[in-house]
C-alpha angles and dihedrals in degrees: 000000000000122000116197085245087074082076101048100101080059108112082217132351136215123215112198121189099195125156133209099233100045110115083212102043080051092055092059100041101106090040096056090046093058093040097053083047097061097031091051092051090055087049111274120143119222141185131166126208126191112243095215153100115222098212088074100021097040089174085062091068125105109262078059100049086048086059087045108051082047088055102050089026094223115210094213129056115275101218129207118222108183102178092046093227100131086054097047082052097058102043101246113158104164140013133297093029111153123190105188110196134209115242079261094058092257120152104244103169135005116191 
């Protein structure tokens, strides 16, 4: 299980709430992998959650976000939140949504 406080020694750190179905989370898929690729190597910590519940989006489960995070071989953890409670506290209410933190847990930028 990750706590936010395993990213602590991040000098920033980006939450992504992405989801396996969306046509324009699919679109980006291959962006957002090179980006978090040459933003973690200069420090930045990332993780991705999925924004959405599986009993109406079935493809956002976990067996699927495994495939996908193979496919796309993301360099940061996919997370499962099955209760959807991470996603209800920040505020994300579609997909992409990206929150990026300052080393102090700041909120430096929302898109």
């Amino acid at each position: 299980m990750w706590k936010l406080d395993d990213f602590e020694s991040y000098p920033a750190l980006l939450v992504m709430f992405i989801c396996n179905h969306c046509p324009f989370v699919k679109h980006l898929k291959k962006d957002i992998v090179k980006l978090t690729n040459l933003y973690m190597k200069k420090g930045l910590g990332v993780v991705a959650i999925p924004s959405n519940s599986i009993v109406t989006q079935p493809q956002d489960g976990p067996v699927f976000m495994a495939e996908d995070a193979r496919t796309f071989n993301y360099p940061f953890p996919y997370l499962y939140d099955p209760s959807q409670d991470v996603e209800r506290a920040y505020g994300a209410v579609c997909a992409p949504n990206f929150y990026l933190f300052k080393k102090v847990h700041s909120l430096a930028k929302k898109s």
